[in-house]
C-alpha positions in Angstrom: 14.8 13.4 39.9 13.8 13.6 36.5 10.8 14.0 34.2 11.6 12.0 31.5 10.1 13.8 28.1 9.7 17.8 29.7 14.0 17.0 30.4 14.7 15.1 26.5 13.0 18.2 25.2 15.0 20.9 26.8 18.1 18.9 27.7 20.6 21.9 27.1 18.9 25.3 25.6 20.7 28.5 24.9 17.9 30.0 27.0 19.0 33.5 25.3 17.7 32.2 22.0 14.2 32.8 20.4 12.5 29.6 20.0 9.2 31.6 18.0 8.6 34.5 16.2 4.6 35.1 16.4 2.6 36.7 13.3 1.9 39.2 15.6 5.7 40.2 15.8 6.4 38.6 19.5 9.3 36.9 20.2 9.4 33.5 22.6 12.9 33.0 23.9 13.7 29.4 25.2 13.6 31.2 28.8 10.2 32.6 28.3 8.9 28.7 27.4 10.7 27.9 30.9 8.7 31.2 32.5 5.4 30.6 31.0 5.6 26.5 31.0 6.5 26.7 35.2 3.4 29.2 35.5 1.3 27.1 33.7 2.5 24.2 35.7 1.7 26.1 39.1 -2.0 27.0 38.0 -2.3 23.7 37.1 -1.3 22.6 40.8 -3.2 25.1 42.3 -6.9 24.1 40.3 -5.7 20.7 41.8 -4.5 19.0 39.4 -2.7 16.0 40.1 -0.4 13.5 38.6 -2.0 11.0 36.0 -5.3 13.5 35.8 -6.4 14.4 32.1 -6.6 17.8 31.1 -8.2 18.6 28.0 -7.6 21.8 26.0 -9.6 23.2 22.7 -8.0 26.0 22.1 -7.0 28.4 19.0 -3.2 27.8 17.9 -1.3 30.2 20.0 2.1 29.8 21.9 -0.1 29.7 25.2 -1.5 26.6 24.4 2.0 25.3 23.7 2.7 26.1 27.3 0.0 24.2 28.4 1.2 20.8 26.7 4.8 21.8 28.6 3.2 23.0 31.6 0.8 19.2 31.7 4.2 17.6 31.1 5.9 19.4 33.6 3.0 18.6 36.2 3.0 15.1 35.6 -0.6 16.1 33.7 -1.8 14.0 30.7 -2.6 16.2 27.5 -5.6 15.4 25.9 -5.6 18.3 22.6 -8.5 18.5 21.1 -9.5 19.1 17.3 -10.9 22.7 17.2 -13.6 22.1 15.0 -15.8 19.3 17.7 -19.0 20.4 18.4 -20.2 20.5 21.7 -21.2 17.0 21.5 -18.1 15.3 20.5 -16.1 17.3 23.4 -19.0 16.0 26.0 -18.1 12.6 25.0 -14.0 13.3 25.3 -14.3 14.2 28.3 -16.5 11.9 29.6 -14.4 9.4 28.2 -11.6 10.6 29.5 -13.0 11.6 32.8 -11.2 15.2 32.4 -10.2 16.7 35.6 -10.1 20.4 34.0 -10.6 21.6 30.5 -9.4 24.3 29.2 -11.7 26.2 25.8 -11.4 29.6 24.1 -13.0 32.1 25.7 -15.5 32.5 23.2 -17.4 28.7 23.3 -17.1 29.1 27.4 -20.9 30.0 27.8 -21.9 27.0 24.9 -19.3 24.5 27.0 -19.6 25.5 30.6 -22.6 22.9 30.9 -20.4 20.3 29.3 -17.5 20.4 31.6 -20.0 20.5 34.6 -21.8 17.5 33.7 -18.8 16.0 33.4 -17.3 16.8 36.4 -14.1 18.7 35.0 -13.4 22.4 36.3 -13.6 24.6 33.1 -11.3 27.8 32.6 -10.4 29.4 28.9 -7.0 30.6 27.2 -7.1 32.8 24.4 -4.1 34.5 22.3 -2.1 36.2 24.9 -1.7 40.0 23.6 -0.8 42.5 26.6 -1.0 42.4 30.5 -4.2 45.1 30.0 -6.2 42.8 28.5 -7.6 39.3 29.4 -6.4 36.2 27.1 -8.1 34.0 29.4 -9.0 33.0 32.8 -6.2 30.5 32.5 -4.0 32.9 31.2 -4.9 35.7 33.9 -3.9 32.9 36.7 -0.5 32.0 34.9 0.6 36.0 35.0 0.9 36.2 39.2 1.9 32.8 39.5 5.9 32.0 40.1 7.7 31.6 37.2 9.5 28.3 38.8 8.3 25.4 39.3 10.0 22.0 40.5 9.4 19.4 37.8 6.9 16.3 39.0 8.9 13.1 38.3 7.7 10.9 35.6 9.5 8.1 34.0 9.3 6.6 30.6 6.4 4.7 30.7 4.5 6.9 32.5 1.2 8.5 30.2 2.0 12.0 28.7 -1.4 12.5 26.3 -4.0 10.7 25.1 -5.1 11.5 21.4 -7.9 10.5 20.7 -8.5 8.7 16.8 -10.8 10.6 13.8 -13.3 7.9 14.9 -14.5 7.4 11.3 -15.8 4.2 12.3 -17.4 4.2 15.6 -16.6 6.3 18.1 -13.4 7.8 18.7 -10.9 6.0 20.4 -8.2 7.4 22.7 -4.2 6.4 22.1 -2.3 6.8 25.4 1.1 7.9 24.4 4.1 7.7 27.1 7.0 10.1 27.7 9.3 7.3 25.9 6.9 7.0 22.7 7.1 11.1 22.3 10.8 11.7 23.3 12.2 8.7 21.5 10.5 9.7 18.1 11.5 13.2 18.5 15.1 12.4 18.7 15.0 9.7 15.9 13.3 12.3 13.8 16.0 15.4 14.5 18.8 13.2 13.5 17.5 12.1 10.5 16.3 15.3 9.5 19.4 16.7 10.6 17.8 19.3 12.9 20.4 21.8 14.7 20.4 25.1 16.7 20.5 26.8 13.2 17.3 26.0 11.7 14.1 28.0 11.6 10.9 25.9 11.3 8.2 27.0 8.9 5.2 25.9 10.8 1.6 26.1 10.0 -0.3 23.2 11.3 -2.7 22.5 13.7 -1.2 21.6 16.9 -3.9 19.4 18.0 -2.5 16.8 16.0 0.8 14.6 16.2 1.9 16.3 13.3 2.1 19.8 14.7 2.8 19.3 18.0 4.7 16.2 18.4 6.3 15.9 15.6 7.4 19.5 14.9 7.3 21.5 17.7 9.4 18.8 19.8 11.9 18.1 17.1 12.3 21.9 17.1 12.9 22.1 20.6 14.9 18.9 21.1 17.4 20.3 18.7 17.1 23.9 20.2 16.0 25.8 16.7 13.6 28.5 16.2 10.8 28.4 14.7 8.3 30.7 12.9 4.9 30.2 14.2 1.9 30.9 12.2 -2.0 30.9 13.3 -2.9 28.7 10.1 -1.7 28.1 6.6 -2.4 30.8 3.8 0.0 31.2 1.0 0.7 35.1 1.6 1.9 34.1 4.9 4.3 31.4 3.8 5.3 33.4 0.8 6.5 36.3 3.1 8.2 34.4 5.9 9.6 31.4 3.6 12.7 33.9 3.3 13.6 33.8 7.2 12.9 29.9 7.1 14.9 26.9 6.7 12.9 24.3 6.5 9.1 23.2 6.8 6.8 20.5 7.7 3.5 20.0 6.1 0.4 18.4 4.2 0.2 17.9 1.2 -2.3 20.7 0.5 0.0 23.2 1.7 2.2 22.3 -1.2 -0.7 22.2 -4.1 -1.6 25.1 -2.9 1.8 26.9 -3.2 2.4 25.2 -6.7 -1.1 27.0 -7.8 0.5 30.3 -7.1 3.2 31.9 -9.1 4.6 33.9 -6.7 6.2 30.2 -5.3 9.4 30.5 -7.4 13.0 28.7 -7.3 14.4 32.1 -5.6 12.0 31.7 -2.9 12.9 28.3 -2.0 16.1 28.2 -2.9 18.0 28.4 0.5 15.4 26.0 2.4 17.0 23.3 3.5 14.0 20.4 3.6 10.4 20.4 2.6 8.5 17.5 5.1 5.3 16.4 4.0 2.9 13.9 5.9 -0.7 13.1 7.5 -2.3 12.2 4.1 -0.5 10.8 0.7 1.5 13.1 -0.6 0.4 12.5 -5.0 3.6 11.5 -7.0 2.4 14.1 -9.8 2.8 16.6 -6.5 6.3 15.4 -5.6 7.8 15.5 -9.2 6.1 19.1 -10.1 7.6 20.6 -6.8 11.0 19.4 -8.3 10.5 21.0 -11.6 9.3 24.2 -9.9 12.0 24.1 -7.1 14.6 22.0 -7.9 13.5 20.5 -3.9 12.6 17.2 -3.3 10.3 16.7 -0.9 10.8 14.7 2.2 7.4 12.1 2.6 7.5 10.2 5.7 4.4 7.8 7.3 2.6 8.3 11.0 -0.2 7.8 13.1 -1.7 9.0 15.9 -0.5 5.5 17.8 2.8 5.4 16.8 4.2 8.8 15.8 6.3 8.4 12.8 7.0 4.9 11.5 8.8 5.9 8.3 10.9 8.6 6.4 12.3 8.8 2.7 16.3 9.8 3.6 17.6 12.8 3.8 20.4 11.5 1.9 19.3 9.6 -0.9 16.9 9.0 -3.0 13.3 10.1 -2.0 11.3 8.1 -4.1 7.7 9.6 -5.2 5.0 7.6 -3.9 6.7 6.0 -1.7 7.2 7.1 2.5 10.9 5.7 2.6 12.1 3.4 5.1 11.7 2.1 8.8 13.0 4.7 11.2 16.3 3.7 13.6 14.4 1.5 16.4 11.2 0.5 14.5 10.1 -3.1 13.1 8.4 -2.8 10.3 6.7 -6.1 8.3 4.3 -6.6 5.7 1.9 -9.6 6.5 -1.3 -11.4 5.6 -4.2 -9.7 7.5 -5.9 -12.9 8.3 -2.7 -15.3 9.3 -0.5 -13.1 10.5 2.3 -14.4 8.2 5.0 -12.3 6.7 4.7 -11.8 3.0 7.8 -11.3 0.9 8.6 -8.1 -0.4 6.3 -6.5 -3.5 2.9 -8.4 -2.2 0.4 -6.3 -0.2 -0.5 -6.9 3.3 -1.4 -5.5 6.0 1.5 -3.1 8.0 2.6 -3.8 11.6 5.1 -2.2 13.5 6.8 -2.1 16.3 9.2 0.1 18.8 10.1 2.7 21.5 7.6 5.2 19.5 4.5 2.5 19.6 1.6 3.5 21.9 0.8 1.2 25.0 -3.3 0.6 23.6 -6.4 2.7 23.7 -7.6 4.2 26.7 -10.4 2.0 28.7 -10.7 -0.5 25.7 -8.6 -3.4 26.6 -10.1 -5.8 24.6 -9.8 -3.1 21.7 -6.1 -2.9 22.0 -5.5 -6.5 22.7 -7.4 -7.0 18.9 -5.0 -4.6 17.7 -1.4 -6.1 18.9 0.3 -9.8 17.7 0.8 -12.3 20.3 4.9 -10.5 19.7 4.3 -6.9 19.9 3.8 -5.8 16.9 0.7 -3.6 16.4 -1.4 -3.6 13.1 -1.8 -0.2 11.9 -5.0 -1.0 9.6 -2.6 0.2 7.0 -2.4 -1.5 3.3 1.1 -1.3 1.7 3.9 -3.3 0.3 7.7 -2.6 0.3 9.3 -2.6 -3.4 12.9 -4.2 -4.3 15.0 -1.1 -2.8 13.2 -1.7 0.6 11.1 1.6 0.3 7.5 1.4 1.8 4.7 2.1 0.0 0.9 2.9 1.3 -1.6 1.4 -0.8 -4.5 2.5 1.2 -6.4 1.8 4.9 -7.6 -1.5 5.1 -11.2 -0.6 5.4 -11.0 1.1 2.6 -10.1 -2.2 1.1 -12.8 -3.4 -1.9 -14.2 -6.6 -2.7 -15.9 -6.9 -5.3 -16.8 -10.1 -6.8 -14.5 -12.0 -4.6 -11.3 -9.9 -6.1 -9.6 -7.8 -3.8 -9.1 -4.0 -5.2 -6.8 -1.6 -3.7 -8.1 2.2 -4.6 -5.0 3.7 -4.3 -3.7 1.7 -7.4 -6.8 2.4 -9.6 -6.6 6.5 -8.3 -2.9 6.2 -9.4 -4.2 5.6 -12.9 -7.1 8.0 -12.8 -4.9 10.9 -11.6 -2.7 10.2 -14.7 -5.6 11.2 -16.9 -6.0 14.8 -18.7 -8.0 17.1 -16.5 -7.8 14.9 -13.6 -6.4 17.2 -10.7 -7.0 14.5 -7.9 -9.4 11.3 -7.7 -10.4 9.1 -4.7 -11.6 5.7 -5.1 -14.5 3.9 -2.9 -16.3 0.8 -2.9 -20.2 1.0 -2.7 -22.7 -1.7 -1.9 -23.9 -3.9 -5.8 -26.9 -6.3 -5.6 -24.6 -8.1 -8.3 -21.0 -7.9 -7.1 -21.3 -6.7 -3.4 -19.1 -4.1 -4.0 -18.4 -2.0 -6.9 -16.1 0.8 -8.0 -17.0 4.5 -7.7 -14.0 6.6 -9.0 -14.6 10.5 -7.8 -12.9 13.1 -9.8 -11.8 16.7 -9.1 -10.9 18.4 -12.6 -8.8 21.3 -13.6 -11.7 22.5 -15.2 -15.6 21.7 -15.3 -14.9 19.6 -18.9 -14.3 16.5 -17.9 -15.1 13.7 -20.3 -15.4 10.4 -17.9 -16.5 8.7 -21.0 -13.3 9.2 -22.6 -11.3 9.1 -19.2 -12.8 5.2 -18.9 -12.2 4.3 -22.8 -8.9 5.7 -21.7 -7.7 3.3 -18.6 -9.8 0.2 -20.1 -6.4 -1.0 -21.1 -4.4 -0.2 -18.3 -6.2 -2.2 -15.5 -8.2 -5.5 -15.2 -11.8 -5.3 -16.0 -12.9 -5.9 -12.7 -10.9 -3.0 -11.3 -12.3 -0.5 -12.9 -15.0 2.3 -12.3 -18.4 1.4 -12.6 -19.2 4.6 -12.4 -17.4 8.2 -12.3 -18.9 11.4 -10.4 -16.9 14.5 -10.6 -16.7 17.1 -7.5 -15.7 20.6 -7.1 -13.9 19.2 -4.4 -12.9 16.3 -2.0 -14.2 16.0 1.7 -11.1 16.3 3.8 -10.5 16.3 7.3 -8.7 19.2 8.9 -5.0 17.3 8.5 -6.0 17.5 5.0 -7.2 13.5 4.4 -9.8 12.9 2.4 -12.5 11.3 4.6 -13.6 8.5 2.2 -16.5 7.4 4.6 -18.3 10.5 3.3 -17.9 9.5 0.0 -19.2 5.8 0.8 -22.2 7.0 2.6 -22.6 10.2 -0.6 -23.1 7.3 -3.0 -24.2 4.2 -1.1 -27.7 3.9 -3.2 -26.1 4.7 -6.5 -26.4 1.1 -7.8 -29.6 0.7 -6.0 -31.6 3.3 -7.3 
């Protein structure tokens, strides 16, 4: 009998074949994933872990917790990652939430989070960065190396729950997206024959893995299409520098590209022989896009996800891959623009509200019925919360979240077409755009600006795009930062910069 996604993901490995090289110099071979995963899988049973029971893990990036995720998958577990940098707090509410079975924390938060797994009622054990058999990398870990390194595979079908993810909850609390062994195995294989994934490539990969991104997007398209990949702790440029030579292709943010442009030692001879540059999780600027060209002579691939649907979009592989846009529907998803109110489909170049729908759509939030049932059309389609519009050739673009949407006046303003012009502007490195409570207008304009330098002349920089927007679109007032808040997938969390300058026309 099968288990639907752990058997999509290693449907016919060269087990011989290394599937990661570690910045520590270790090698994974696809047979040492099989090892590990099935000992993993065996502790798992033996804590008493059952089908269906949640199993939450905050953990350093390591290969170990990789073959957690297999081993929950192969146990009929559901995954629950967590983001690395919750406090105690935020992982009490998780797993209350949740109502966590076992979680799993690096060893050194155990003493600070041993109360929180007990008052929740979830055994606790630790996994750390396995090194050598002589020393600990966990009580997880230490179980895994005398368990059997076979394990018989629970059987899950397709619609059975795989992980829960649980939302930034930037409004309100969190909330958690159950995601099904179809949802993750059907993306994965959309997404390695687009990108044209085979046995040959090695994957540059630097992101988190608590995150779609980095674990469901990467590290299963990796292993759907049996490639390698080389598996780094975090994202520094010395360490993509020297290992972009033994790469093929990569999948990022958009700060990991910024970051290599800013550094000279990212030449056309370094990147020369990569095959695809992926970038996602936050708006990838056009100015970005077309300077990575000039540098490279690359294009780089944008696409468009979320934690309840995977990937919705790609620019092709073939084909043009239009700056600020994130390309088209993938094979199997629905995609519509429409009226956030009505419901009604709006032609092509007006902005709406985005809904999709397909295999790679969640099946709602976790305990919140009424929640998901607010989030779904009467015909399936789910509403991402997501502002765009798609242009003549069809391509999608992201104008912004809808709650970032500002009314001011009784006009509707979409930021991401006033930070278009505001990034255009000399000095301007990057800008984000909020609304902010007026005692005239409701709402007005704040334009936030990161320069090149610390010379920025916002009254010239307003003289400037006067003429290039409506009056009503445009700044009341400009601050400039060192930097923008950003969450750790690289986002800029623009509910800090609402609650920053909330009194600004008040005081």
């Amino acid at each position: 009998m099968a288990n639907h996604l752990f058997d999509g993901l290693f449907s016919n490995p060269d087990v011989s074949k290394p599937l990661a090289q570690l910045h520590d110099g270790r090698w994974y071979t696809y047979q040492d994933a099989l090892d590990v995963s099935a000992r993993f899988a065996n502790v798992l049973v033996v804590l008493g872990v059952q089908p269906g029971d949640r199993v939450a893990v905050q953990v350093p990036k390591s290969m170990e917790a990789v073959m957690v995720y297999l081993a929950c998958v192969r146990a009929g577990a559901v995954f629950l990652p967590l983001n690395t940098a919750y406090t105690a707090s935020e992982v009490d509410y998780f797993l209350s939430d949740a109502v966590a079975s076992l979680f799993i924390c690096d060893p050194v938060n155990a003493d600070e989070l041993k109360a929180v797994a007990a008052s929740n009622g979830a055994k606790l054990e630790t996994l750390g960065v396995f090194v050598n058999e002589d020393i600990s990398a966990g009580t997880f870990a230490d179980k895994g190396l005398s368990a059997s390194p076979s394990f018989e595979n629970v059987v899950r079908g397709a619609d059975d729950l795989a992980a829960i993810l649980y939302t930034s909850g930037t409004t309100g609390r969190s909330k958690g997206a159950m995601l099904s062994h179809e949802n993750l195995l059907s993306n994965s294989k959309e997404l390695c024959a687009l990108w044209r994934f085979t046995a040959d490539d090695v994957l540059l990969h630097a992101l988190p893995i608590f995150h779609t991104h980095g674990l469901f997007v990467a590290i299963n398209v990796n292993l759907i299409a049996g490639a390698s990949m080389i598996f780094l702790p975090a994202f520094t440029n010395d360490a993509i520098i020297e290992n972009m030579p033994k790469a093929t292709s990569m999948m990022g943010v958009p700060t990991f590209y910024t970051r290599l442009l800013g550094d000279d030692r990212f030449t056309s001879e370094l990147a020369a022989h990569m095959r695809l540059f992926i970038s996602g999780s936050a708006p990838l600027l056009a100015e970005t896009h077309v300077e990575f060209e000039e540098r490279t002579g690359k294009r780089i691939l944008e696409r468009y996800g979320m934690t309840e649907t995977n990937m919705n979009t790609s620019n092709p592989y073939d084909g043009e891959r239009k700056a600020g846009t994130v390309g088209f529907p993938l094979p199997g998803v629905s995609l519509r623009i429409c009226d956030a109110t009505t419901g009604q489909e709006l032609p092509n170049g007006e902005v709406g509200s985005i809904e999709v729908k397909g295999d790679n759509v969640f099946s709602g939030y976790w305990k919140m019925p009424e929640k998901t049932a607010e989030e779904f059309r009467e015909d399936g389609f789910f509403i991402t919360g997501d502002l765009g519009i798609i242009d003549e050739d069809g391509y999608v673009q992201i104008v912004g979240r809808g709650k970032d949407l500002i009314i001011s006046g009784g006009y509707n303003i979409y930021p991401k077409e006033i930070e278009l012009v505001l990034d255009e502007q000399e000095g301007v490195l990057e800008s984000a755009v909020v609304g902010v409570p007026h005692p005239d207008f409701g709402e007005s304009v704040v334009g936030v600006l990161v320069g090149q330098n610390n010379n920025l002349d916002c009254d010239a920089i307003m003289a400037n795009i006067k003429d290039k927007m409506a009056r009503f679109k445009q700044p009341k007032l400009l601050m400039v930062v060192d930097e923008l808040p950003r969450n750790t997938m690289g986002k800029v969390q623009k509910n800090v910069l609402r609650e920053t300058y909330k009194d600004v026309f008040s005081e």
